[in-house]
N, C-alpha and C positions, 0 to 999 in steps of 0.2 A: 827427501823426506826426513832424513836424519838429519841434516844439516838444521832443517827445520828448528826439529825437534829440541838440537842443540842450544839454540839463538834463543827460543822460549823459554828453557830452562835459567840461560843466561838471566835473561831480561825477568822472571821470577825470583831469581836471586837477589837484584836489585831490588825489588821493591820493599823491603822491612830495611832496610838501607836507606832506603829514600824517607819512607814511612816516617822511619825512628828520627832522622833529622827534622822535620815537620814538627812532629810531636815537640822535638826540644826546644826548636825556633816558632812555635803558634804563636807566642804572645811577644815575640822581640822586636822592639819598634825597628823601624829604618826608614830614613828619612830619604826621599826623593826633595832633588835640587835642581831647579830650571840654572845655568849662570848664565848672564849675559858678559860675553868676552868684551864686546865693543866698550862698554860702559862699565867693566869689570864690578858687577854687584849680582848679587842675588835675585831672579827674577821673582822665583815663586817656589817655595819650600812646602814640602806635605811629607805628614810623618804617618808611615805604614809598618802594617803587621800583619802576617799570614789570616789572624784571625779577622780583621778587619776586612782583608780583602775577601775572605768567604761569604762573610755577613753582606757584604755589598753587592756583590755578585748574586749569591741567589735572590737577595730582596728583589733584585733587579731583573731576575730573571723573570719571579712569580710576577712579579707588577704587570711585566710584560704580557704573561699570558693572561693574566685577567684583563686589562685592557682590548687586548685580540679579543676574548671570548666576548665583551660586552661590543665591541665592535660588529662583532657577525650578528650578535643573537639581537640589536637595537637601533641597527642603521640602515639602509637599504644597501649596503655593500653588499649584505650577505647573498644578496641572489647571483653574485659572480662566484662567490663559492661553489664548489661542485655539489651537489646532490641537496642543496634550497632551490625551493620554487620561488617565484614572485608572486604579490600579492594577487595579481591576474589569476596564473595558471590554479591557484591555490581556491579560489573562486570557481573555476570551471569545473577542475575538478569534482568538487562538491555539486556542481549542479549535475555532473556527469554521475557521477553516483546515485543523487537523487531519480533521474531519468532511469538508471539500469532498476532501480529497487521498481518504479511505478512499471519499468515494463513486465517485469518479473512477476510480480501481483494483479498486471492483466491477462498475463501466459495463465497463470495460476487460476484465474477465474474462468477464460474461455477454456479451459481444461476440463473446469468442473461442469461448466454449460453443456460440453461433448456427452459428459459421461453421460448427464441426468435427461439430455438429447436423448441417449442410445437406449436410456433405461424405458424410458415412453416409448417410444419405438417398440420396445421388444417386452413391454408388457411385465415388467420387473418390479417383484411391491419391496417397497424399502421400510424397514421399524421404522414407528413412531419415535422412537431417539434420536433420528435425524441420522446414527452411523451407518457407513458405508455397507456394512453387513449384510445380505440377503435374507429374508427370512426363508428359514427351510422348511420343506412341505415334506408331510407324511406322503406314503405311498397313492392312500385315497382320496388325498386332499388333490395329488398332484393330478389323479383320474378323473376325480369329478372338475376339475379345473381344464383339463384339455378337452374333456366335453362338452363343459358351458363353451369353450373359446372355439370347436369347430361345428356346436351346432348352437347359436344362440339362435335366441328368439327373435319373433316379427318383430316387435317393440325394440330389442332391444338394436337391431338392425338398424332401423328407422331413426333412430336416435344416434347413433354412432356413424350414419351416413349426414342425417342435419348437422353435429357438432365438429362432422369432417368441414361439409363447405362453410359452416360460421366463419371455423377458425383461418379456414382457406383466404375466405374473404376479409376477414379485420387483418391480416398479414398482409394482403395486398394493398389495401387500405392506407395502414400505417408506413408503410415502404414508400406510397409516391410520394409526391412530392406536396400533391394540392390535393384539395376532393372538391368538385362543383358545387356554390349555394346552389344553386338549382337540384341537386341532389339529395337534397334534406329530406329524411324521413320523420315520419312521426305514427304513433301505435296510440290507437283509441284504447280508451277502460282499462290502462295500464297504472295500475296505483304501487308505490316502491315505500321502504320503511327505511329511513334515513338511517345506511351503515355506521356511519358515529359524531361525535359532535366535536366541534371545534369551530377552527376561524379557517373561511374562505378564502385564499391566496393567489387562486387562480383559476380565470371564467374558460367555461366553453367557449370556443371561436375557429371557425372553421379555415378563414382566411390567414391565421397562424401557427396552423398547423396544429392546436388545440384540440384535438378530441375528447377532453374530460373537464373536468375539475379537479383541484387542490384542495384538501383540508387539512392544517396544520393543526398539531393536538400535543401533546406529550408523550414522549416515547414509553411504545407500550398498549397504548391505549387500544381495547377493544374495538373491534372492527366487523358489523353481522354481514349477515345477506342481507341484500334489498328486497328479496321475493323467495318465493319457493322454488327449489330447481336442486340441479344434481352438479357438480364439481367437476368441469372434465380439464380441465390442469391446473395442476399445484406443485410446484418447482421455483427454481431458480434463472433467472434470468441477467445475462451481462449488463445489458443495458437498465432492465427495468427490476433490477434485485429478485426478491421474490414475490414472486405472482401467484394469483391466486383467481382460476375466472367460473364462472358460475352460470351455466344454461338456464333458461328459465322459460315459460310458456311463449307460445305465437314467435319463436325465434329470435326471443330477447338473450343476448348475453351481455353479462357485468363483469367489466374487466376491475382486478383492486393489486394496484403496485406498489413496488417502493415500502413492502411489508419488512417489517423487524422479525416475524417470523409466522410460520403456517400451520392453522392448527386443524385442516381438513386435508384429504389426502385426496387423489381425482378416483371418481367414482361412488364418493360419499355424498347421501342424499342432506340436503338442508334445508330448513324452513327457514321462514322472512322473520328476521331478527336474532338469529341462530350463530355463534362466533364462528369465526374461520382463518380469523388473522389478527396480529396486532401491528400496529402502528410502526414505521419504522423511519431507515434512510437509505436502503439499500438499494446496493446499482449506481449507477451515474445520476447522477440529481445534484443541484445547488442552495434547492430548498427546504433543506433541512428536514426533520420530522415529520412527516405528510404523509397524506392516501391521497393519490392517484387514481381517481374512481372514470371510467367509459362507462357508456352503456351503444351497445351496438340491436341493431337491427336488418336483419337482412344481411348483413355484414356492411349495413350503413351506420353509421354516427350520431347519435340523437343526444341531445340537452341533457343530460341528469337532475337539470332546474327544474325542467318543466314538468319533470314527473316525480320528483320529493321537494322537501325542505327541511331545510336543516338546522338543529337545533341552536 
């Protein structure tokens, strides 16, 4: 280590030695001389000087690395470079990202479908501001509330067992695959007030799997009831956004999808022509702006034609 030590010192010493010669020779020409012996003359004379040679050298050096750098960054060499993609991978990539973000925002929505699942289920009112918040019940609210809920009325029994099998039934319904023409229903002295206006996009038809109608309108647009009747769900749904379905006499229920937002809650009574929704695109759908209007029976499928018209 000392010997080391030594040698560096040394070789330190030299350098303003070396330095100060540089300095006094930067600008002292010297000429370089090819001779040809054979033919005894001069091949090729060049006159140099420290400074000259500097100037040449870095120019040459920077040239070079800009050259490289326009090499990698504008030719397809660069995907041999370590850590560039090619224009493929660089492509999939991107569709790969795409896929994670859609699956993440269907995780995100069948998450939200669970919750507002669990919250029906168990009877949970949520504000009218749509947040997640619970409203909290005084003491008396919470008493007289557990005793409509373990002793309700004959009525209200009788109702909350029809809008069990309705919905039992348009589920099973909607699930298969086909429903028989031969299965068509139809409801005598059923007159409906046509929930909003717009342009028809899409018919009833049984053999397409059609259970409704389409009407396209501008987002937003008002959306009533068809008839009188009570709201027994108002939520969110993955597939069909938000829903909004509505009971009504002799075992008619109105299914209205694909709402931009809902402005009855389940349980609230409504007359025919009364708002509950407005116009939207939510859920899976292709076509744009529209209500998704059913009208069930029985928990069979009936025309919405043949019992309104629209404006």
């Amino acid at each position: 280590m000392k010997k080391l030590f030594q040698r560096f010192r040394q070789f330190w010493s030299k350098v303003p030695v070396f330095w100060t010669k540089i300095r006094k020779n930067w600008k002292i020409k010297y000429r370089l001389i090819i001779h040809n012996d054979l033919k005894n003359h001069d091949s090729f004379q060049l006159m140099l000087s420290p400074h000259n040679i500097f100037v040449v050298v870095t120019s040459s050096a920077v040239l070079l690395i800009v050259l490289t750098a326009m090499l990698i960054a504008f030719t397809p060499l660069r995907v041999y470079v370590p850590g560039y993609t090619s224009p493929d991978e660089y492509r999939k990539y991107r569709e790969m990202a795409r896929r994670v973000d859609s699956v993440e925002l269907l995780l995100a929505q069948n998450q939200q479908y669970i919750d507002n699942f669990y919250r029906v289920l168990n009877d949970e009112i949520l504000p009218e501001d749509g947040s997640d918040e619970e409203i909290p019940l005084s003491p008396n609210d919470t008493t007289d509330y557990l005793s409509q809920a373990a002793h309700p009325s004959e009525a209200e029994l009788k109702l909350r067992e029809e809008s069990s099998d309705l919905l039992e039934a348009i589920a099973l319904r909607q699930e298969s695959q086909d429903v028989m023409v031969n299965k068509r229903t139809e409801v005598s002295n059923l007159f409906l007030l046509p929930p909003t206006t717009g342009t028809i996009i899409g018919y009833y038809s049984i053999p397409q799997n059609q259970y409704g109608i389409d009407v396209a309108n501008k987002p937003k647009t008002l959306i009533t009831s068809v008839a009188d009747g009570i709201v027994i769900f108002s939520n969110y749904n993955v597939n069909d956004g938000n829903v909004i379905i509505v009971q009504h006499a002799d075992n008619v229920i109105s299914v209205y999808k694909h709402n931009y937002s809902l402005l009855k809650q389940r349980g609230a009574r409504v007359v025919a022509g009364e708002p509950i929704a407005e116009m939207g695109s939510s859920g899976i759908t292709d076509k744009g702006t529209h209500l998704h209007l059913e009208l069930w029976h029985n928990g069979m499928p009936i025309n919405p034609l043949d019992y309104l018209t629209l404006k």
